[in-house]
C-alpha positions in Angstrom: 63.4 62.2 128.9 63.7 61.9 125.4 61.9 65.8 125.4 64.4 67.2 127.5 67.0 65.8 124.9 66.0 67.6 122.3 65.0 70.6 124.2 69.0 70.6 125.3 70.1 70.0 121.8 67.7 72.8 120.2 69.1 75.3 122.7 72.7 74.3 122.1 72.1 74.9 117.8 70.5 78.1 118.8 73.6 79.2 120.8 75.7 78.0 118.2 73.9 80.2 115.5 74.3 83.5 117.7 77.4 83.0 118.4 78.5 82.7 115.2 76.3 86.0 113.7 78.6 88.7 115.2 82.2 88.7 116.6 82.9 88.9 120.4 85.1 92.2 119.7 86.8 93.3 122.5 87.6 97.1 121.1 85.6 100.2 120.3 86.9 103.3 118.6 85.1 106.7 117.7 85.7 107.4 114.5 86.0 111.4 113.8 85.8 113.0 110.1 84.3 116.5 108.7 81.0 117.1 109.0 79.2 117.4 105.6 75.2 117.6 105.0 76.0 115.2 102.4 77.2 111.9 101.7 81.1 111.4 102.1 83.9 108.9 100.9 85.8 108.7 104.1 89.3 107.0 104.1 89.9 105.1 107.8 93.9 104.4 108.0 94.3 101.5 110.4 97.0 101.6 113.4 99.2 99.4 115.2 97.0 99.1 117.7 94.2 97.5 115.8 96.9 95.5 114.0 98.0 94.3 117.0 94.3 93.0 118.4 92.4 92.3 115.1 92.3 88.9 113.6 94.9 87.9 110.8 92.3 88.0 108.1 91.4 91.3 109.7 87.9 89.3 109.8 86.6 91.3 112.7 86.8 94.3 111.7 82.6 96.0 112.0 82.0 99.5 111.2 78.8 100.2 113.1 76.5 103.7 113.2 74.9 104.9 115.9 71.9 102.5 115.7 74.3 99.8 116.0 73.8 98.3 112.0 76.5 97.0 109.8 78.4 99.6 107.2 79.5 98.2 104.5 83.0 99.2 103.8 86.2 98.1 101.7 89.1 97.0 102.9 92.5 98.3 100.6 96.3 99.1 101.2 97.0 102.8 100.9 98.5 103.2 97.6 100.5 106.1 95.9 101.5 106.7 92.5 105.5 106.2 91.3 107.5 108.6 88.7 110.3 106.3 87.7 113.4 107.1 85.4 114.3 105.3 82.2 117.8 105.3 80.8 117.0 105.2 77.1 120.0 104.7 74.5 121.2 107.4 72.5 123.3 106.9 69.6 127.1 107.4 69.7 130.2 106.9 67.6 133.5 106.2 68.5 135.9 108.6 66.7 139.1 108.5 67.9 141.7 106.7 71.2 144.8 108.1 71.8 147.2 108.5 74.6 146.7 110.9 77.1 150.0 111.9 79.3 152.2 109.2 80.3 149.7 106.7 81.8 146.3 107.7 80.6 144.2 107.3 77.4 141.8 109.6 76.1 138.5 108.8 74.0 136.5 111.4 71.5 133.0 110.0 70.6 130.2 111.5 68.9 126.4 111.3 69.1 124.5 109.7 65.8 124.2 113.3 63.6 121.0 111.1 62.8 119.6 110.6 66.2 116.9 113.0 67.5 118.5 116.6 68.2 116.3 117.0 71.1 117.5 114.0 72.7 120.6 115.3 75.2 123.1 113.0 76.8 122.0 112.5 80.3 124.9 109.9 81.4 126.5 107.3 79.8 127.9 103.7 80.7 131.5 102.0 80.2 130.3 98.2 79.2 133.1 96.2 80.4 133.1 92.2 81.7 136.1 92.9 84.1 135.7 92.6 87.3 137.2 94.4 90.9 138.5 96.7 89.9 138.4 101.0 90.6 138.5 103.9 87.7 138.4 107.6 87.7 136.9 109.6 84.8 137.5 112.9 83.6 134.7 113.6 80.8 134.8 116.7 79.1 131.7 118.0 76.5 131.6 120.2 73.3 130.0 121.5 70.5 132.5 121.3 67.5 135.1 119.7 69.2 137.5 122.1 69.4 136.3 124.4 72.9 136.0 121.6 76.1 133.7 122.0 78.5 134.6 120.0 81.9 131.5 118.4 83.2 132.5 115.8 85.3 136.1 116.3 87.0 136.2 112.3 89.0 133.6 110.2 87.6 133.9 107.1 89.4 133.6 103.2 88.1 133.9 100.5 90.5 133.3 96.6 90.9 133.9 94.9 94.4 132.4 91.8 93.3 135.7 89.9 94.8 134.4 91.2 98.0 130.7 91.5 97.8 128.6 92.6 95.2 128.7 95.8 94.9 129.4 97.7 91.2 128.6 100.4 89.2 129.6 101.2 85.5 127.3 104.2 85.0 128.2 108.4 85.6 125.5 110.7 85.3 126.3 113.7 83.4 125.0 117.4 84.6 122.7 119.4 82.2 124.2 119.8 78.2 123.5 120.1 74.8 126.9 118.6 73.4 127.1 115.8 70.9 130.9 115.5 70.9 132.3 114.1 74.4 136.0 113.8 75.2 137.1 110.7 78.3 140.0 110.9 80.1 141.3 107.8 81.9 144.0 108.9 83.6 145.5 105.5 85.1 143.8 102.9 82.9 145.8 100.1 84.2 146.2 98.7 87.9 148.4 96.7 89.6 147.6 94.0 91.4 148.7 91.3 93.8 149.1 87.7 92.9 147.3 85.4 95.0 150.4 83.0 95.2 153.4 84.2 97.5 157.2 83.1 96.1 159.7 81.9 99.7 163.0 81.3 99.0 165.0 79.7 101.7 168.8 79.8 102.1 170.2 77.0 104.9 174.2 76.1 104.8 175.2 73.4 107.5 171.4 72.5 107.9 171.2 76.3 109.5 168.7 79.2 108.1 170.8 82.2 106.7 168.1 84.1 104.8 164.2 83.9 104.1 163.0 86.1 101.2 159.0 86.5 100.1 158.1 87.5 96.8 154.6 88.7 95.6 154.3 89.2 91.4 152.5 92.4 90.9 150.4 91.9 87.6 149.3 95.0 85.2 146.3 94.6 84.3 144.8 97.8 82.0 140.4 98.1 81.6 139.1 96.5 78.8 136.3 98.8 77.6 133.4 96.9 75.0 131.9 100.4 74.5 130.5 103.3 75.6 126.9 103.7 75.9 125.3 106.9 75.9 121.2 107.6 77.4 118.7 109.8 77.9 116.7 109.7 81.2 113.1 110.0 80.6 110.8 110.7 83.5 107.2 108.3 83.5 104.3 108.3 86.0 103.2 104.8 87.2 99.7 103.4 88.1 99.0 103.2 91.9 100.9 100.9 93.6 101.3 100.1 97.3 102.5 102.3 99.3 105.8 101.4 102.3 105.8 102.7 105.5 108.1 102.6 108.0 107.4 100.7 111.4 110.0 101.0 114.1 110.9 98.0 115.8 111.2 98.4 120.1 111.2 95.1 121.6 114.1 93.2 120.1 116.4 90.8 121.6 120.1 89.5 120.0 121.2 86.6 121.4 124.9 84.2 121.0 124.2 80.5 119.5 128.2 79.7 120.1 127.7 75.8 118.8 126.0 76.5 115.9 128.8 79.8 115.5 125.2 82.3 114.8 123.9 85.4 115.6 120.2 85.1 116.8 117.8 88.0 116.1 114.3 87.9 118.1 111.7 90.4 116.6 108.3 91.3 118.5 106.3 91.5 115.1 102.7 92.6 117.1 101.0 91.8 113.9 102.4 94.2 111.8 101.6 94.1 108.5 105.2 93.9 107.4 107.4 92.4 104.2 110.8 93.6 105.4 113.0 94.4 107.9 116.0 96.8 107.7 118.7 96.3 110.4 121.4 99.2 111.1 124.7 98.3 112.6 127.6 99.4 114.2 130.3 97.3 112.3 131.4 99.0 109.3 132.3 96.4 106.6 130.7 92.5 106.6 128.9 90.4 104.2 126.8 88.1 106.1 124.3 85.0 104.8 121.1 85.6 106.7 117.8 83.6 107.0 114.2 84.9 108.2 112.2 82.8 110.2 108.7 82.8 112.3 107.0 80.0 114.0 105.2 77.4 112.5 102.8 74.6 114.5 100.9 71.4 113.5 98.7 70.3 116.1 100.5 69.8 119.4 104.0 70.7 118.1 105.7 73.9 117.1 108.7 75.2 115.2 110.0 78.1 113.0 110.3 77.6 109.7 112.4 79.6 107.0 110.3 82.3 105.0 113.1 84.2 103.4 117.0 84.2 102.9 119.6 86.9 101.9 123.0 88.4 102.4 123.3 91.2 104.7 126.4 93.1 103.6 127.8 96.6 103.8 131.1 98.5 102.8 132.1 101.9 104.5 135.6 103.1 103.4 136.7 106.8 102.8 134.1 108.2 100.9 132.7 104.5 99.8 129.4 103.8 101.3 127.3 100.9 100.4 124.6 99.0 102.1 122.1 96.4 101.6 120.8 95.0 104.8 117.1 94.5 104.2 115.4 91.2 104.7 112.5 91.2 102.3 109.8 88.4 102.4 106.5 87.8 101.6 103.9 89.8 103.9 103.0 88.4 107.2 101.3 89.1 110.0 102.8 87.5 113.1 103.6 88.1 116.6 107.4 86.7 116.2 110.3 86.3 114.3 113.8 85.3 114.0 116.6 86.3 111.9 119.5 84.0 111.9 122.8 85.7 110.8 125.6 83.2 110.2 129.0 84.4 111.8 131.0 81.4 110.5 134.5 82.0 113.1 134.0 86.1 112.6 133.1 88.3 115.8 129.5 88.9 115.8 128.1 91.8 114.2 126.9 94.4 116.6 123.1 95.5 115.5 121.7 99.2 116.5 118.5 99.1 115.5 115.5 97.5 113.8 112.8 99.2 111.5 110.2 97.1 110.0 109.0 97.9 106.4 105.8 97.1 104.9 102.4 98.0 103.5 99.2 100.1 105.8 95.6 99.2 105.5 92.5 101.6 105.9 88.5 101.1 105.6 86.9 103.0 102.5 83.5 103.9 103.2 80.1 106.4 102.3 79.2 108.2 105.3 75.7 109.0 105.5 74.7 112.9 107.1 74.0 113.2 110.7 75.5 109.9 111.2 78.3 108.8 113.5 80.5 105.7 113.3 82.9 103.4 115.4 85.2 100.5 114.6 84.9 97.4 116.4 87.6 95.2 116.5 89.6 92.2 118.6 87.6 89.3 118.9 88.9 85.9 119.1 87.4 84.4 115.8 84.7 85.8 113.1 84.0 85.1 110.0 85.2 87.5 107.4 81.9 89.9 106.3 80.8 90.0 102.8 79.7 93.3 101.8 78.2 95.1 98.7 80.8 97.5 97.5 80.7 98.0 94.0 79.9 101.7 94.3 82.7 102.4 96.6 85.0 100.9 93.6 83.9 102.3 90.9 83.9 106.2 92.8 88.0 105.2 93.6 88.3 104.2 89.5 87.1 107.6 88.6 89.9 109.1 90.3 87.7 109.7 93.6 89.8 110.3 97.1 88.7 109.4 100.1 88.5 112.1 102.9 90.8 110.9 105.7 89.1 110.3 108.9 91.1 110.0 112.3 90.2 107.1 115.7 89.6 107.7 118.8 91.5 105.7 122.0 90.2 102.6 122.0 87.5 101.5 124.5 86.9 98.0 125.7 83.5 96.9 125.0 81.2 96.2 128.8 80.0 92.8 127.0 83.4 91.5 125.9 83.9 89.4 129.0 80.5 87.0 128.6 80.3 87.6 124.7 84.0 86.0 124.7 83.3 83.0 127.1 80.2 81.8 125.2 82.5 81.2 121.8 85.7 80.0 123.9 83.7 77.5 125.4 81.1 76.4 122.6 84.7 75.4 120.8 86.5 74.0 123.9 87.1 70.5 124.0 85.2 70.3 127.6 82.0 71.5 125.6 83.5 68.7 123.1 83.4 66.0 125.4 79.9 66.8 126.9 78.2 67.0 123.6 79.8 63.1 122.9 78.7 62.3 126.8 75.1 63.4 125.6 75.3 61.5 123.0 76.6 58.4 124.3 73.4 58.6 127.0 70.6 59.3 124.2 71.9 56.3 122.2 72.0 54.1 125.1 68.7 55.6 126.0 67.3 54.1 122.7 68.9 51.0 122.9 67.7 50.1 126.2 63.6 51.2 124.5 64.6 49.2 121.5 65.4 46.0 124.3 62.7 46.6 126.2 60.1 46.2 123.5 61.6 43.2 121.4 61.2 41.7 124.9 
């Protein structure tokens, strides 16, 4: 008997091993590039389907030739290189403020005579610590100060911080060679509301007669702290990842009436996303918002919060700002929730839903005469450890992968017993056999050890 034990054990290690050398993947894809009687660096961009069947870790994912061995290949977001602008200061010199009408005020300045000729005022910014408020600019340019040019006829400076916070203190100037600038503020100073109302009450014989309300307006003119002048200087960066767009179809927005909150169910599909950008039909709103996607520890699930923000957006006459992205850290998961606090204000009507985050590909040296496929979707694998040193050092020295297309996927004719063998090797019924077996062999040897003390 005791033969048979091991015999049974032996077989059960030996399934255990196969199991574990290649994944059960469910999905096969043809994977079509130009033919070439040499070697190739072929660039595989991953799609949502493959997202949505591959493992988290993408640990599945096999490149196989015709033969059926291994490719090694390297796993890398797509990547694109940046040219970003610099605002760098030029000198400038205040010459002269004066009044400009009845209302206005009018400053000359001048850039350094000892800062580089070549270096041409591309904008310039009105440094002030006041907040909400709204100016228009008039900013004329010249060469000796004596013929204006008009180059910007209603510059606009804003803060809405009392609202939401939204400002901007800078005005980009067109195209110029001046060094002497002329500002026109035509209405530096604003009138505003108080925030406390003045009722006066007149009663004779315990009878109302007359009810007056009085609002103080207060003047209140722009501080300026200076004028700053730049230069905007154009710089490429290195490669860095590269966003794509992923539109969002199965979303649901439900009412949580108690808790007074707008509840936003995303079907993720395992995306590859760190954002979401939500459009909407309500026009003004500043919102506090909170990501969430579910969370479980053994037996018991939740959601748990990943990322917070304020959704908020301003859309009057020619005014139009938004910032209603959700950014987090990537994930990959099948769900998630936004939770938009309404507080007692009507809920905000949402349109539509695009995700935003980075896309994946395979990098890999094709070998002549040789075809390939993708296999992908099994339930658990371990992730492969490959040998791809060349394949780096080719993409260091500037090398770019040919782009190489996949067929419709195509589910594998073994996937069904392949995927039983793993599900059940790790099932707790194959758990509690394997301690039944055990229970039997040990009390198997105690009942020999009895026998012969006896």
């Amino acid at each position: 008997m005791m033969n048979k034990i091991v015999l049974f054990c032996g077989l059960v290690t030996t399934l255990l091993a196969s199991a574990a050398e290649l994944p059960a993947n469910k999905f096969s894809r043809q994977i079509h590039y130009p033919e070439s009687a040499q070697q190739q660096l072929l660039a595989v961009s991953l799609d949502e389907p493959v997202y949505a069947a591959s493992t988290p870790g993408f640990n599945d994912l096999r490149l196989l030739d015709q033969t059926g061995a291994e490719t090694p290949y390297l796993l890398q977001k797509i990547a694109e290189r940046k040219t970003v602008t610099q605002h760098l200061p030029v000198s400038s010199k205040t010459q002269t403020l004066q009044k400009s009408g009845e209302e206005g005020i009018e400053i000359r300045l001048e850039l350094d005579k000892k800062a580089d000729t070549a270096e041409t005022a591309d904008g310039l910014t009105v440094v002030t610590n006041q907040r909400d408020f709204e100016y228009s600019l008039q900013i004329f340019g010249s060469d000796d100060a004596r013929d204006w040019q008009l180059l910007v006829d209603n510059g606009l400076i804003y803060d809405y911080s009392r609202f939401m916070n939204f400002s901007s203190r800078d005005i980009a100037l067109p195209a110029n060679t001046f060094r002497h600038f002329r500002i026109i503020i035509a209405k530096p100073v604003q009138s505003r509301a108080g925030e406390l109302m003045l009722l006066t009450q007149t009663r004779e014989d315990g009878e109302a007669l007359k009810r007056s309300e009085q609002i103080a307006l207060h003047q209140r003119p722009l501080h300026i702290e200076r004028i700053d002048f730049w230069h905007s200087k154009t710089e490429d960066l290195p490669e860095t990842e590269q966003r794509f767009d992923y539109p969002i179809s199965q979303f649901t927005v439900t009412q949580d009436t108690r808790q007074k909150t707008t509840l936003v169910d995303i079907e993720g599909n395992q995306l590859p996303l760190n954002g979401f950008k939500l459009t909407f039909d309500t026009a003004n709103f500043s919102r506090q918002a909170t990501l969430r996607v579910p969370s479980s520890r053994g037996t018991a699930s939740s959601m748990r919060t990943i990322a917070s923000t304020r959704l908020e957006a301003l859309h009057f006459g020619e005014l139009s700002l938004d910032n209603t992205t959700v950014s987090f850290p990537e994930q990959r998961q099948k769900n998630y929730r936004i939770v938009i606090e309404d507080l007692d204000n009507p809920p905000l009507t949402i349109k539509g839903i695009t995700g935003i985050g980075p896309r994946y590909q395979l990098v890999f040296l094709s070998q002549p005469e040789h075809t390939y496929q993708l296999k992908y979707g099994a339930a658990r694998a371990d992730a492969p450890r490959y040998e791809v040193a060349s394949i780096e050092a080719l993409l260091r020295r500037g090398y770019q992968g040919t782009a190489a297309s996949l067929d419709p996927a195509v589910v594998s004719e073994r996937t069904d017993d392949r995927l039983m063998l793993p599900a059940f090797l790790n099932s707790r019924l194959f758990l509690g056999l394997m301690i039944g077996v055990m229970v039997i062999v040990l009390g198997w040897i105690l009942f020999r050890v009895a026998g012969r003390i006896k």
